[in-house]
C-alpha angles and dihedrals in degrees: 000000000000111000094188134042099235129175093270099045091052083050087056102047090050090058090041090052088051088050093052102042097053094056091047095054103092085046085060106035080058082057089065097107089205132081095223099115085225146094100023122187098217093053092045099056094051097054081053096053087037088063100049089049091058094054090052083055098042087056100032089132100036102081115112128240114261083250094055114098115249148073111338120276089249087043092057107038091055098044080061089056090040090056100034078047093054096043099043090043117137124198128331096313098046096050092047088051090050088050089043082056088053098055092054096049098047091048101046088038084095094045121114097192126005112233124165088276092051088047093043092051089044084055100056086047079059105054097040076054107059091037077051091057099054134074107213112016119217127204120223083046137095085291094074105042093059094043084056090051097054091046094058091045083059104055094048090073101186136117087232102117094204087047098058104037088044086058093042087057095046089046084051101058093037090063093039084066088051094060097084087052094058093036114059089202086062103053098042084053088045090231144127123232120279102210089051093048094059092052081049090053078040095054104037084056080059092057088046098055093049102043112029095247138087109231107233123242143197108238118251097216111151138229119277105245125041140214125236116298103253122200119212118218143181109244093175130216104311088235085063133062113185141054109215123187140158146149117265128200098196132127108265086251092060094051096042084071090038084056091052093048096046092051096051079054099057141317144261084080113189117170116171144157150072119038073229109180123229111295093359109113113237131178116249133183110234126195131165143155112243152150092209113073105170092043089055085052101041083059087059094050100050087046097060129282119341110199133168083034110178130175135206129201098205084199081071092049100056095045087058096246116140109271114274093240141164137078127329121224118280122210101281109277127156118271129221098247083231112104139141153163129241108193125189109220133154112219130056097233090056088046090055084050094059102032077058088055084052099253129143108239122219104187127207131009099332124213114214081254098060086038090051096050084051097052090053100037079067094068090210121132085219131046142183116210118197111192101187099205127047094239088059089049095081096043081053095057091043079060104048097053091053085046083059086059088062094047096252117133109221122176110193104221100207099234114166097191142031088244086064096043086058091049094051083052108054083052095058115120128183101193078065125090116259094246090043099053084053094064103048084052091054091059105046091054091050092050092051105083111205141207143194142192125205143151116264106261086197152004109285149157113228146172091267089044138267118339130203121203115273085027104138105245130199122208129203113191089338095307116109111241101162140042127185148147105230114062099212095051091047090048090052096043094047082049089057090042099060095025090050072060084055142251135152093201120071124187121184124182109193115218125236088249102054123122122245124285091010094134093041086053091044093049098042083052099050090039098066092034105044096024092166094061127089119223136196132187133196132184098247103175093207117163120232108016115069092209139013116194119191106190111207 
């Protein structure tokens, strides 16, 4: 029974996590309410810890004796998971557990020795990190379950190390059951959230590692069919239309006035960041409901230096269209000429379409680490990262923020598909400010719906009925709305569908896949039928998914 957290326990318990994690994935990928047979949590979780795992490795000789000067052996130990953790993270949840690593490092950075209150306050760093790091917090997430752990820890009010953590685990998974209960989409799947069950696995390796024994835990294997996938959003306050957000470098005086001015402009107010002390510039996350745009922005501006702006009409989001989103004008100031654009795409055809586009290309599922290196290798002082799937847009703007360390401007351009990704691109124009060609990227890739087609990973109920696996599925804007059991005639009937909203510009990637004289089927139908729309075809080579159709 370990009565203090040292350097070689947290090492263990870095190792353990991985372990367990690992034998848990397929348990939490099950947990992914969706049939898509991609971004899973578990999987996810475990590229992230793997990462971490590789930086302690990679530094297995390089902690210092109890009697060097420095940061404390556990200190250090814990800000080299924190960091392998950032740059390795997958998906949302990847990116909250590495800011939930984060919270515990800088907080028991100044701790001699690690007893059950050191551990309990570190928690709770933890948890006012990862609600930090997000947006637009959630409840029935990760969010609450760590916010259920720290909150246990709490309670337990001792200096017995086994004591508290037990009690942080237990809090965890207590709140874990308590997920379907605050998200609608969980309770309809009969599910827990995935994101929070791997803290819990997380949490219980802690235990482990600190008492000997494992805790035991019911499994979270989910029901066999699933409801539709359901999306929340944010509508906003009928009186407001826009969500505006953006990282600020300023001295906590100057944004205590921006937050006056921006609350007398609108309303859902969230200011975090930095325990900044008086004159000394930290970063903070800002996000507020407003008509007035420029006026939001101009705040910013007067306050210090607003950076990553982005900008949502919630009139586009209730009418199902991709979010408008990307930087908003700055006051006129003169632009370094170097400038770029780092795009995440599967299949080598669609990566010779981009790199034609003059794009840098950053293949499979990327950690902030491999994006990062991306966004430097470019050499460009501005840079345009085009994610390509929503679960890759929070790794992007991981690594955006570290790219901003560097002195490199990126702005993340929320593009869910590679259709919309070409589109962004044609539009791309260097005589333009930075802030301005963003933008009209932005735009262009809003205004390109897009489409896929895949086989049914699993059993599930969606919008379009109940599908089976190896059923064919067609996809408009991410939502199933077909379901079939001949490809050709899917692919033509999806292309009906979008095209009867619309469009005169077709764009089809054909998966690596795909069957033979799939495109040449899909553009003789839609050439006697929609005589009047171009259509154009490329080899993508995309895994997974047969055909992918972006209607302009």
């Amino acid at each position: 029974m370990l009565q203090t957290l040292d350097a070689a326990a947290i090492r263990q318990w870095c190792a353990g996590g991985l372990a367990a994690l690992v034998r848990h994935q397929v348990e939490i990928d099950e947990l992914n309410v969706y049939p898509v047979p991609d971004g899973d949590t578990g999987t996810n979780l475990v590229l992230t810890l793997t990462s971490a795992q590789q930086a302690l490795a990679l530094d297995s000789d390089g902690t210092p004796e109890p009697n060097q000067t420095g940061p404390a052996p556990h200190a250090r130990v814990l800000r080299l998971i924190a960091r392998g953790a950032l740059l390795g993270a997958r998906g949302n949840s990847g990116v909250i557990v590495s800011q939930i690593l984060r919270g515990l490092a800088d907080t028991l950075a100044d701790e001699p020795v690690v007893g059950g209150r050191e551990l309990a306050r570190a928690l709770r760093a933890a948890s006012t990190a990862a609600y930090a790091a997000v947006a637009e917090p959630v409840e029935g997430t990760v969010l609450t379950v760590v916010a259920g752990a720290a909150d246990a820890a709490e309670r337990a009010d001792t200096d017995d190390l086994a004591t508290v953590a037990t009690a942080a685990a237990t809090g965890a998974a207590h709140a874990l059951a308590s997920t379907p209960e605050l998200l609608p989409v969980l309770a309809r799947a009969g599910v827990v959230d995935a994101g929070g069950r791997g803290l819990c696995v997380l949490l219980d390796a802690l235990v482990e590692v600190i008492t000997g024994a494992a805790p035991s835990r019911p499994v979270t294997a989910p029901p066999g069919p699933r409801p539709p996938r359901t999306v929340a959003r944010e509508t906003g306050a009928e009186t407001y239309a826009y969500e505006v957000q953006f990282l600020l470098d300023a001295a906590p005086e100057a944004v205590t006035r921006m937050r006056a001015v921006l609350a007398g402009l609108g309303d859902s107010l969230v200011v975090v960041g930095d325990e900044a002390t008086a004159g000394r510039i930290g970063t903070w996350n800002v996000h507020v409901h407003v008509n007035d745009v420029g006026a939001a922005v101009e705040a910013g501006v007067v306050a210090g230096r607003p950076y990553h702006i982005s900008v949502v009409r919630f009139a586009d989001q209730e009418a199902g269209a991709a979010p408008v989103a990307g930087a908003v004008p700055l006051p006129e100031r003169v632009e370094p000429p170097s400038r770029s654009a780092v795009v995440v795409a599967h299949g080598a055809g669609l990566a010779e379409l981009l790199v034609g586009e003059g794009a840098t290309v950053v293949r499979g599922n990327p950690s902030t680490g491999e994006l990062l290196a991306a966004i430097r290798s470019t050499g460009a002082s501005r840079v345009v990262v085009l994610p390509n799937d929503p679960n890759t847009q929070a790794v992007a703007n991981a690594a955006a923020k570290e790219a901003h360390e560097f002195g490199v401007k990126v702005s993340v351009v929320p593009t869910r598909s590679p259709v919309q990704a070409l589109a962004a691109l044609a539009v791309r124009d260097p005589a333009r400010r930075f802030e301005d060609d963003v933008i009209a990227m932005a735009e262009a890739a809003g205004a390109c719906r897009y489409g896929e087609v895949c086989y049914a990973s699993r059993e599930a109920l969606t919008v379009a009925g109940r599908c089976q696996p190896g059923d064919v599925l067609a996809l408009v804007e991410g939502e199933v709305h077909l379901i079939g059991s001949d490809l050709v005639s899917t692919c033509t009937a999806l292309l009906d569908r979008m095209l009867g909203g619309g469009g005169e510009l077709v764009t089809l990637l054909v998966g690596a896949d795909a069957p033979a004289g799939l495109a040449a089927a899909v553009r003789e139908h839609v050439g006697s039928r929609w005589p009047f729309v171009e259509v154009h075809d490329y080899p993508g080579g995309q895994p997974l998914y047969p055909l992918l159709v972006g209607i302009e």
